[in-house]
C-alpha positions in Angstrom: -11.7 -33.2 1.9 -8.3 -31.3 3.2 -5.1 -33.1 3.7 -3.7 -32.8 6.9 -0.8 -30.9 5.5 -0.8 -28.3 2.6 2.0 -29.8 0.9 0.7 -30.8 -2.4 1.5 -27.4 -3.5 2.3 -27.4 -7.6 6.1 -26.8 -8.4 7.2 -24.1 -9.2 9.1 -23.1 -12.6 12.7 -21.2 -12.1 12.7 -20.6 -15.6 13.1 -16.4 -16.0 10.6 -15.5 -18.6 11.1 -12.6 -20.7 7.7 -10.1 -20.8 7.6 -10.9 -24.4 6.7 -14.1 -23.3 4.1 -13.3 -20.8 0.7 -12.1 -21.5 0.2 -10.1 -18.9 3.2 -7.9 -19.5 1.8 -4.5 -18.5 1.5 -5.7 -14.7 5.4 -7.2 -15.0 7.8 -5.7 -13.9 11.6 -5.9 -12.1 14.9 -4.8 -13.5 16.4 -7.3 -16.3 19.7 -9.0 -15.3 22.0 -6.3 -15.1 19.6 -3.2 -15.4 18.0 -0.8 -13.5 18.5 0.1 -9.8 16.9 1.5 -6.8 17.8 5.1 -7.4 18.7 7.2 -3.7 18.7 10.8 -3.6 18.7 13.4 -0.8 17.3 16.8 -0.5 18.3 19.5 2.0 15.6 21.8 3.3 18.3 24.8 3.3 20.9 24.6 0.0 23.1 27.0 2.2 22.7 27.8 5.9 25.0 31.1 7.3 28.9 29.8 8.3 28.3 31.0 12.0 24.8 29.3 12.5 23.9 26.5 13.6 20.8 24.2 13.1 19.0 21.8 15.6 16.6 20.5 13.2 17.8 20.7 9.4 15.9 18.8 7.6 17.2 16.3 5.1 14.4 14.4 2.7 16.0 10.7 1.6 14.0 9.8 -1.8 14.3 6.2 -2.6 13.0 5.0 -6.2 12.3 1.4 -6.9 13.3 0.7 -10.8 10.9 0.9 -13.0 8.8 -1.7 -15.9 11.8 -2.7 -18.0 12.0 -4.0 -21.1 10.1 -6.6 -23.1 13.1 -8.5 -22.2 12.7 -8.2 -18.7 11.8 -11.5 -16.4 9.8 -10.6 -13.2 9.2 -12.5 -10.2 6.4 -15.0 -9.9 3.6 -14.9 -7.4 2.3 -17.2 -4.7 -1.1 -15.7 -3.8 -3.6 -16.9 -1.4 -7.1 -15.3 -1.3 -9.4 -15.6 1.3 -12.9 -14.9 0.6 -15.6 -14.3 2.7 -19.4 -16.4 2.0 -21.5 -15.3 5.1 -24.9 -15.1 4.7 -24.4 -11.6 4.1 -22.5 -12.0 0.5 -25.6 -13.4 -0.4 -27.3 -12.2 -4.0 -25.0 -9.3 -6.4 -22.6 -9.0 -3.7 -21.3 -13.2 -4.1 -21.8 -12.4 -8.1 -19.3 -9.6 -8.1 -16.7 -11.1 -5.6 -17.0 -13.6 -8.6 -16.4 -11.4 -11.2 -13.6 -9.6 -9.5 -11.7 -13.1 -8.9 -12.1 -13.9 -12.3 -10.6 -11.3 -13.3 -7.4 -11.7 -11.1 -7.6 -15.6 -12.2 -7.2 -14.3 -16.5 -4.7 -11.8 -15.2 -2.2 -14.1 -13.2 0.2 -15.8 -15.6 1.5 -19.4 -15.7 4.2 -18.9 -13.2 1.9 -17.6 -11.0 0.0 -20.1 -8.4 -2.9 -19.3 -6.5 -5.0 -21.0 -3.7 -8.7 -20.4 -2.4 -9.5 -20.2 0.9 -13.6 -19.3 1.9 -15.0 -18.7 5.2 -18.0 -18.0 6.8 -18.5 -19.8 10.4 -15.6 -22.2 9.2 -12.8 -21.6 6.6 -11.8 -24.4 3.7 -9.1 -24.8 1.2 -11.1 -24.6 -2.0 -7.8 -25.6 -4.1 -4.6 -26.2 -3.9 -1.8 -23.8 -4.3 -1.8 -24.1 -8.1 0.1 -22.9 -10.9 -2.1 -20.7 -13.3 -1.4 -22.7 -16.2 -4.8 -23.3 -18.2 -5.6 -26.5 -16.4 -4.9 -24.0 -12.7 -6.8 -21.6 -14.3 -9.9 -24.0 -14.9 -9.3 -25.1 -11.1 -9.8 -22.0 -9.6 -12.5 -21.2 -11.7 -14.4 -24.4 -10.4 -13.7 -23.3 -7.2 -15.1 -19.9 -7.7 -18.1 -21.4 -9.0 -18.9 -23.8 -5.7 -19.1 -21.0 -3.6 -22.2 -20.5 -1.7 -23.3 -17.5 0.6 -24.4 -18.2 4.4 -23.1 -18.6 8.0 -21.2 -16.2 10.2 -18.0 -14.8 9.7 -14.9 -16.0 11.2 -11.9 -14.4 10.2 -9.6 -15.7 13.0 -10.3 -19.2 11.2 -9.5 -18.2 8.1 -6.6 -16.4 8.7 -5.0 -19.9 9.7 -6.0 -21.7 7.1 -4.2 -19.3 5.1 -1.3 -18.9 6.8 -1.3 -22.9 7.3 -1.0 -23.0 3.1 1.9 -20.4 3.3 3.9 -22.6 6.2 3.6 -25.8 4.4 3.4 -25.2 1.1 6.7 -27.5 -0.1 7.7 -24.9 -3.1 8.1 -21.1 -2.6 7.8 -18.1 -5.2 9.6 -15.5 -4.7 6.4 -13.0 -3.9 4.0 -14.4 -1.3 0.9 -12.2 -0.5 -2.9 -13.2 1.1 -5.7 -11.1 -0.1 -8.6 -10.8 2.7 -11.7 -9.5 1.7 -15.0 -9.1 4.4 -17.9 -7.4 4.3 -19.1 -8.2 8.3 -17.6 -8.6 11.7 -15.6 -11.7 13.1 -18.1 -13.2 15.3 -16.1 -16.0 16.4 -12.5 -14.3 17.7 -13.1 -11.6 18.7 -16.1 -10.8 21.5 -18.4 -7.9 21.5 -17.8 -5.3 24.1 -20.4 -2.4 25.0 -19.6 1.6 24.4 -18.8 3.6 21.6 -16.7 1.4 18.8 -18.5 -1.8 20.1 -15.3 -4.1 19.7 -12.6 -5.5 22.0 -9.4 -3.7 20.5 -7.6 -7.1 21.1 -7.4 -7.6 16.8 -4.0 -9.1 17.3 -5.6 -12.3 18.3 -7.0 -12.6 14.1 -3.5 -12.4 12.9 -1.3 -15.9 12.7 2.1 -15.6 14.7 3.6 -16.7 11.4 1.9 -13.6 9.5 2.8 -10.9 11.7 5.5 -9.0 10.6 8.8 -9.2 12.7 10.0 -5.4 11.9 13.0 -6.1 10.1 11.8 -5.5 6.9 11.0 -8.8 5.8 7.4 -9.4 5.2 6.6 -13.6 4.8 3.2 -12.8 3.6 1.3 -9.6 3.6 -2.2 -9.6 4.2 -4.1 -6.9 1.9 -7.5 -6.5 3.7 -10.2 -5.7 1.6 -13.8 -3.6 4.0 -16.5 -4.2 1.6 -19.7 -2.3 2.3 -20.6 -0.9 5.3 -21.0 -3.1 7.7 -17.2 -4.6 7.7 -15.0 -4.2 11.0 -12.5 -1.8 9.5 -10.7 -1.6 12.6 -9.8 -5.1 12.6 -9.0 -5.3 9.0 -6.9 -2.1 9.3 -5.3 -4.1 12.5 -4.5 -7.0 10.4 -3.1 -5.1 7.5 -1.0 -3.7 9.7 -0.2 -5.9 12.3 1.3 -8.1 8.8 3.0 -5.5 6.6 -0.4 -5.6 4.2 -2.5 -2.8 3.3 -6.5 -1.6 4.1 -8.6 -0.8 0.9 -12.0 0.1 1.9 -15.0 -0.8 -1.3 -17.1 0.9 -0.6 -19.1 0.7 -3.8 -19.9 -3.0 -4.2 -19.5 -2.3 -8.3 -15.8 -1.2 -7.3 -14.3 -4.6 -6.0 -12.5 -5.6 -9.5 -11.3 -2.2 -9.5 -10.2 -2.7 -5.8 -8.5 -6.1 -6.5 -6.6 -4.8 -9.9 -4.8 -2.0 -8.0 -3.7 -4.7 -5.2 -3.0 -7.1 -8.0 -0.8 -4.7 -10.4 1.5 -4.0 -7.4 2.1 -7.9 -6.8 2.8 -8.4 -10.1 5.0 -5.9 -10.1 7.4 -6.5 -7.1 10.6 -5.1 -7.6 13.2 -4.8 -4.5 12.5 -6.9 -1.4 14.3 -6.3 2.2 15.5 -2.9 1.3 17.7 -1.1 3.8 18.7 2.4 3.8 21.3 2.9 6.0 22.8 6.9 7.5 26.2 7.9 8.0 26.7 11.2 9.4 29.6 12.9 7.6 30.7 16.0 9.3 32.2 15.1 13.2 29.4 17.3 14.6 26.4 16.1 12.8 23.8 14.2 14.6 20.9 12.7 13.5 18.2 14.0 15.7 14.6 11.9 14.4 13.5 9.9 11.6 9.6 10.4 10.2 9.5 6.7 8.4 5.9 6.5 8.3 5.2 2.3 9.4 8.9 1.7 8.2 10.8 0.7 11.4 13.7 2.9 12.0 16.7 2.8 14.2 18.8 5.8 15.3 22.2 5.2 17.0 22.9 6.4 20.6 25.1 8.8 19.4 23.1 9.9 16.5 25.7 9.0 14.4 24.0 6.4 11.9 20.7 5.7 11.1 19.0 3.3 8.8 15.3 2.1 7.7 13.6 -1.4 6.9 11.8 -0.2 4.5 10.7 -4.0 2.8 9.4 -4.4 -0.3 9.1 -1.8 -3.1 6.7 -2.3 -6.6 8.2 -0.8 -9.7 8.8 2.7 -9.5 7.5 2.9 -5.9 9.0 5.7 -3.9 9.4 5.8 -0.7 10.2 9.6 1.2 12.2 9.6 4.4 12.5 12.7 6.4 15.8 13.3 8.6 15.8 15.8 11.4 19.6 16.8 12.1 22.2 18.7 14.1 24.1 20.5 11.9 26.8 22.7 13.8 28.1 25.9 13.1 31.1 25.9 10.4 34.3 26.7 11.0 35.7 29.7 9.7 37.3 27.6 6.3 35.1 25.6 5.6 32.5 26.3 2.3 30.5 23.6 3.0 29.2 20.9 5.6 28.9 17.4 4.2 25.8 16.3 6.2 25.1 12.6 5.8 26.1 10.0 3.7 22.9 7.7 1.9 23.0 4.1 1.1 20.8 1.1 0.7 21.3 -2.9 0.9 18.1 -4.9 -0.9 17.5 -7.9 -2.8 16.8 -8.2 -6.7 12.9 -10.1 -6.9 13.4 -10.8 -10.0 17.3 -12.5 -10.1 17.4 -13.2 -6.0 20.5 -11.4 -5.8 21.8 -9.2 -3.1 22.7 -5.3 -4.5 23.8 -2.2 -2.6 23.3 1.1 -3.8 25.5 4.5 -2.7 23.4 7.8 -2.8 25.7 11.0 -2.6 26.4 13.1 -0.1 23.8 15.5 1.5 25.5 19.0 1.0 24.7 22.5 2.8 27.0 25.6 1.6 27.9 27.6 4.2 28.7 31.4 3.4 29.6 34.1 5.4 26.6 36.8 6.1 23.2 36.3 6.3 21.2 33.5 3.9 18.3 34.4 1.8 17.8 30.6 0.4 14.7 29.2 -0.2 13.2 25.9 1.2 13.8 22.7 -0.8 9.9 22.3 -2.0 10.4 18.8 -2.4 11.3 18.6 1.8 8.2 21.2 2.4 6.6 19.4 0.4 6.8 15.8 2.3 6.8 17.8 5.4 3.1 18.9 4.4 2.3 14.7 3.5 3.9 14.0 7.0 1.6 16.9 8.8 -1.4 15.6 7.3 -0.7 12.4 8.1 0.2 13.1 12.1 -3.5 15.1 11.9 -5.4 12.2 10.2 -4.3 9.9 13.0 -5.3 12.7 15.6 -8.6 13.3 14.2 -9.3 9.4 14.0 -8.6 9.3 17.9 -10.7 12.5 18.5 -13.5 10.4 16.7 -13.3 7.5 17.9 -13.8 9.4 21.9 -16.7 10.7 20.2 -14.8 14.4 20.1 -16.4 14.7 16.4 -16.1 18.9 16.1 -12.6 18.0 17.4 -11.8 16.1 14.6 -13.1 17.9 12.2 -11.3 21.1 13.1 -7.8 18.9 13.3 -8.7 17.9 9.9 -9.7 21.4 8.8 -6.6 23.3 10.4 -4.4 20.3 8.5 -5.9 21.4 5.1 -5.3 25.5 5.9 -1.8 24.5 6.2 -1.6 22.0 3.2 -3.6 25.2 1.6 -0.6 27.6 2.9 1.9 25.8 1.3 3.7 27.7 -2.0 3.1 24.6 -4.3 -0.3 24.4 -3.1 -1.0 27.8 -4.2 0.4 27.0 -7.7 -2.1 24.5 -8.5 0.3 21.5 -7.6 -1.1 18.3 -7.8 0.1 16.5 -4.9 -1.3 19.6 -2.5 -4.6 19.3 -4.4 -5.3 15.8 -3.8 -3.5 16.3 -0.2 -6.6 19.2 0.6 -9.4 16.9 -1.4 -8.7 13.7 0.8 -8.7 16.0 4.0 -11.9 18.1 3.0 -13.8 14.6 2.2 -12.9 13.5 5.8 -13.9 15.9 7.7 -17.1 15.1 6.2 -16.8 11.4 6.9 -16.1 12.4 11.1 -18.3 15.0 11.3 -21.0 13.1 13.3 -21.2 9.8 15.0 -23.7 8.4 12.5 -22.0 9.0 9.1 -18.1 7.8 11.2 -19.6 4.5 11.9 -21.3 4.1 8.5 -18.1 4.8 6.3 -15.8 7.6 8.3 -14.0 5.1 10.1 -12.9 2.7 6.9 -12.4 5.6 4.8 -9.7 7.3 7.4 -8.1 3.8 8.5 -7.6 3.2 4.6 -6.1 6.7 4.1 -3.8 6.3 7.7 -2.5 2.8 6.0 -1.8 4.6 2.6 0.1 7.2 4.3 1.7 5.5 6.5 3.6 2.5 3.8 3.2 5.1 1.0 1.1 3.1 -0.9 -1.8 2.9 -2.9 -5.2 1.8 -1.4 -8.6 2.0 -2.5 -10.7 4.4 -1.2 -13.7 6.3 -3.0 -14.4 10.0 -2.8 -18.3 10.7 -2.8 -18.4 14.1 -0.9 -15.5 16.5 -1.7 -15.9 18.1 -4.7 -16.9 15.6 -7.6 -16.6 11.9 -7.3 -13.0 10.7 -7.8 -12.8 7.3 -7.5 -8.6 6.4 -6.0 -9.2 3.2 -6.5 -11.4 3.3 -10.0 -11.1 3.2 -13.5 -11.2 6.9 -15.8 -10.7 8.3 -18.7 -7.0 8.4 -20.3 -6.9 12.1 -19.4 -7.4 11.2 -15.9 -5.0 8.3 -15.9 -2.2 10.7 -17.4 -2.4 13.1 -14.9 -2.9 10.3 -12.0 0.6 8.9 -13.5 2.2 12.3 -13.7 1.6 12.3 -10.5 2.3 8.9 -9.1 4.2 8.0 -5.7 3.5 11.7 -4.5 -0.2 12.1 -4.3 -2.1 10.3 -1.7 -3.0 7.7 -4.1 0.9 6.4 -4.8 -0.5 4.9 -7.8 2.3 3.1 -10.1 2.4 2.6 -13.6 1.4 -1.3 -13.0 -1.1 -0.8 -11.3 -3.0 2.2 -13.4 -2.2 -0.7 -16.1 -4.0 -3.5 -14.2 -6.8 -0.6 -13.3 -7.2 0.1 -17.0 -7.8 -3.8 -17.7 -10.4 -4.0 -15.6 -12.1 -0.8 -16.6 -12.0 -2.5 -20.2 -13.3 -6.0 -19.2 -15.8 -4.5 -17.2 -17.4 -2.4 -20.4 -16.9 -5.6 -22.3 -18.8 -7.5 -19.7 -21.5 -5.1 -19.7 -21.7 -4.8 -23.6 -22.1 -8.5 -23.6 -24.9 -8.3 -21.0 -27.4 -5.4 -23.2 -28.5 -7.9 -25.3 -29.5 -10.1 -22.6 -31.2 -7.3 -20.5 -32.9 -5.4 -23.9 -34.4 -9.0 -24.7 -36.0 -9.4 -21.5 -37.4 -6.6 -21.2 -39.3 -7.2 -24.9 -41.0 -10.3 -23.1 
């Protein structure tokens, strides 16, 4: 039986423990006392812009750089994590065996500083354990938990939501991470009522989420709710709602095999967080520069009335996370001795996970030359280049509304004039990576909108989990079936394939980080070892 309260929460342990110490080292991360820090640069679009022009929308790219996996020596922050699993009738058979599987997985990779608490649902919800620490005896808690679960009932995520967020209010001990993992494979049938029409739903999500989950905007995120669609039948809307509506992001499985793989990736980011309540704040430096617009993605951002300062909440970063910020600005014509115009000035304000301790950060200068005559300069290809990411990302949201009116030929051709342009761009054309998996996401969407049918069936999860992505710049799961060979974002691969994904981490549409390829490459393994173990079985039964 529940207590009343969710207070008998395990301590938690303030010790720092070095990675050397931990066991699950390659999902650690943070900056040792003393080490690494967010790194800030800035790009201009223009390195030089004529002394007798004038610009009303210079673009100026802010790159922000979490630190990366330190040393053995290293502590990281501890996790409290509170999954929330749903047992409808409809998780019935493989699909309750490999939710199993996949939370076993998370349980061996969670260290002892870690705590953990179950919460299932189907018509009700229940607090399966306590908010444990994953010492052995934690570990053998949740695993009992794990194995009393039982498939049937309806689904009601509204219910389950507040049990969770009931754990996270009253738990007497805090960790410095706090996340809730949601994972559904049907449609609330409890919060939210059925309407008639195309789509089906009420579009009144909010009502799933907790006041006490939903994200304020200031950059500090209590909890984040990672929704997990699994299958085909899951109300992506509403989990992309309550992703969002929290500061959490949408993964859609939908490959029932895939879950581990799905859960790893979310896990090796948590594991792995690095910089909480980061701020970048803009000083204009020049008397007659203005900040004119901010693309920031979800991140909320504030521009002065004057256009004088600017700054971002940009949250919580993982290790080696980067997060792009693109600046339009007024940049005025120079006067007649002046060789350059000192644009703005970059800094940022966050808090060390690992040490709780406030740091600042001072980028330098962004810096146009200004000669006389006319300017034959290229453009920056790192600001084209997020330009492009930022395009796509304004089209992907267009198309989805186009779809979701039942325009489908519309959204395909937003999606397909989004790719020419991706395919226009110089890098593009050189075989860059980050335009290639830019065009590859696009092309398998327009496939996923094309009719109603095949948008209902998976369109609509695939492009909600890509929109999330995009918009936090940051890994979800998402599998790729249709465009060109079956690249799995969320999956396991070859080392070859796990090079090149890291080469190209933070900057493809995947946003993959080092921890969490890691934590992808665990499971990969104990999946092979889990099916090695399993041949024998299976070859013997067949001989009878």
């Amino acid at each position: 039986m529940e207590p009343r309260v969710f207070d008998d929460d395990d301590p938690v342990d303030r010790t720092p423990r070095p990675m050397r110490e931990d066991p699950h080292r390659g999902a650690s991360a943070a900056e040792a006392s003393g080490g690494g820090a967010v790194g800030l640069a800035t790009h201009g679009e223009y390195s030089a812009l004529a002394r007798d022009a004038s610009a009303d929308d210079f673009a100026v790219l802010v790159h922000a750089r979490a630190p990366g996996i330190a040393g053995a020596a290293a502590p990281r922050a501890p996790l409290d994590l509170v999954t929330v699993l749903d047992v409808s009738g409809s998780m019935v058979g493989t699909k309750l065996a490999l939710l199993k599987q996949a939370m076993g997985f998370v349980i061996d990779n969670l260290g002892p500083r870690d705590r953990l608490c179950v919460v299932s649902f189907s018509s009700g919800a229940c607090r399966l354990m306590r908010l444990a620490r994953m010492s052995d005896a934690g570990k053998a808690l949740a695993r009992r938990a794990l194995e009393s679960l039982k498939a049937g009932g309806g689904t009601n995520i509204g219910e389950a939501l507040r049990r969770a967020a009931k754990v996270i209010d009253e738990r007497m001990h805090r960790n410095a991470v706090a996340s809730v993992v949601l994972l559904s494979d049907g449609q609330d049938t409890y919060t939210v009522p059925r309407r008639g029409g195309y789509g089906g739903r009420d579009s009144n999500y909010d009502a799933l989420v907790p006041p006490s989950l939903a994200f304020g905007g200031d950059g500090r995120r209590l909890a984040p709710v990672h929704t997990f669609g699994f299958g085909t039948d899951h109300d992506a809307s509403a989990m992309h709602t309550i992703a969002e509506a929290t500061g959490g992001t949408f993964s859609f499985v939908e490959d029932e095999a895939a879950i581990q793989d799905a859960f790893a990736q979310c896990i090796g980011g948590l594991l792995s967080v690095a910089v909480q309540e980061l701020r970048v704040d803009i000083a204009c430096v020049h008397p007659g520069v203005r900040v004119r617009a901010i693309k920031s993605g979800s991140y909320p951002s504030r521009v002065d009335a004057d256009g004088r300062a600017a700054s971002v909440d940009v949250g919580e970063l993982y290790a080696d996370e980067e997060r792009r910020l693109l600046l339009s600005l007024h940049v005025p014509r120079a006067r007649a001795v002046d060789d350059a115009t000192r644009l703005v000035r970059v800094a940022c304000a966050y808090r060390d996970t690992a040490t709780g301790r406030g740091k600042s950060v001072a980028g330098e200068d962004a810096v146009v030359l200004r000669p006389w005559g006319a300017v034959t300069a290229g453009r920056s290809v790192e600001v084209e280049r997020e330009r492009v990411r930022a395009e796509a990302a304004d089209g992907i949201a267009a198309a989805r509304a186009a779809a979701e009116r039942g325009a489908h030929a519309e959204a395909v051709e937003i999606l397909r004039s989004r790719q020419r342009s991706v395919a226009r761009f110089a890098a593009a054309r050189a075989g860059n990576s980050t335009c290639l998996a830019l065009s590859r996401e696009l092309r398998e969407m327009r496939a996923r909108v094309a009719d109603r049918q095949r948008y209902e069936l998976s369109g609509r999860a695939y492009v909600l989990a890509g929109l999330s992505s995009h918009a936090q710049q940051r890994a979800t799961s998402r599998q790729m079936v249709s465009g060109g060979g079956a690249e799995a974002l969320g999956g396991a691969w070859a080392a070859a394939e796990r090079s090149e994904a890291l080469a190209t981490a933070g900057a493809t549409t995947s946003y993959m980080t080092p921890a969490m390829l890691d934590m992808l490459d665990r499971s990969r393994r104990s999946r092979e070892l889990l099916h090695r173990r399993q041949q024998p079985t299976q070859e013997r039964r067949r001989t009878f």
